[in-house]
C-alpha positions in Angstrom: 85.7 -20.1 35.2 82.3 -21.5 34.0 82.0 -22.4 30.3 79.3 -20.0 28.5 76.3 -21.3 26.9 76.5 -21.3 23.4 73.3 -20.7 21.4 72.1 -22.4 18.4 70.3 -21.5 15.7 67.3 -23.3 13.9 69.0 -25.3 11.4 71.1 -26.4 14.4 68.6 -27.8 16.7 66.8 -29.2 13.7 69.7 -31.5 12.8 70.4 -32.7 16.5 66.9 -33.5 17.6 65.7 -34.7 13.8 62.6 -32.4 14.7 61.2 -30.6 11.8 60.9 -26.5 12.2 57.0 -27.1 12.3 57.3 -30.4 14.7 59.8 -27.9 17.3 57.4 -24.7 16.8 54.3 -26.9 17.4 55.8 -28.9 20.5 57.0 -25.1 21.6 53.3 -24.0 22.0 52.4 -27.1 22.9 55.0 -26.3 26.2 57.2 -29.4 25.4 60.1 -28.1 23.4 62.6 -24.8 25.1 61.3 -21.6 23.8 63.9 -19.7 21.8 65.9 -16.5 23.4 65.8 -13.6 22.1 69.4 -12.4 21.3 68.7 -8.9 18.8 65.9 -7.3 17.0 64.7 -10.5 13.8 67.1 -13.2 15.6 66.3 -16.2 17.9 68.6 -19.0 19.0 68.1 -21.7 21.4 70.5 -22.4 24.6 72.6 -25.5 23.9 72.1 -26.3 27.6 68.2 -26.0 27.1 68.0 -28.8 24.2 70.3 -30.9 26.1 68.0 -30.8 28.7 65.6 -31.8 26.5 67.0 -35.0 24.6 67.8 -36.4 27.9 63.9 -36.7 28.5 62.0 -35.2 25.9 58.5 -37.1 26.8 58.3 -35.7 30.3 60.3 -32.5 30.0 59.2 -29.3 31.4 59.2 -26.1 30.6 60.9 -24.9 34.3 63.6 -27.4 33.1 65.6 -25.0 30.7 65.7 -21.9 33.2 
């Protein structure tokens, strides 16, 4: 049985990547930061697996990396 992804929420991914919410929003735009998923109607969270894609290479990560 494969483990689910777990989403995370703003504050989350703020306190494991030290980013600030303008720094991640900008970088988002920008295409180097995972986009957020849209999970109901006002609410976003970001897959775990997508930001841990992301730390491991955060300078040269791409956008196709956090399918």
């Amino acid at each position: 049985m494969s483990k689910l992804d777990r989403f995370m929420r703003e504050k989350d991914v703020i306190a494991v990547t030290s980013l600030s919410h303008s720094t991640i929003w900008r970088a988002m735009k920008e295409g180097r930061f995972p986009r957020p998923v849209l999970i109901s109607p006002g609410r976003v969270g970001w897959r775990e697996s997508a930001i841990i894609a992301w730390q491991k290479n955060p300078i040269q990560w791409k956008a196709t990396e956090a399918a």
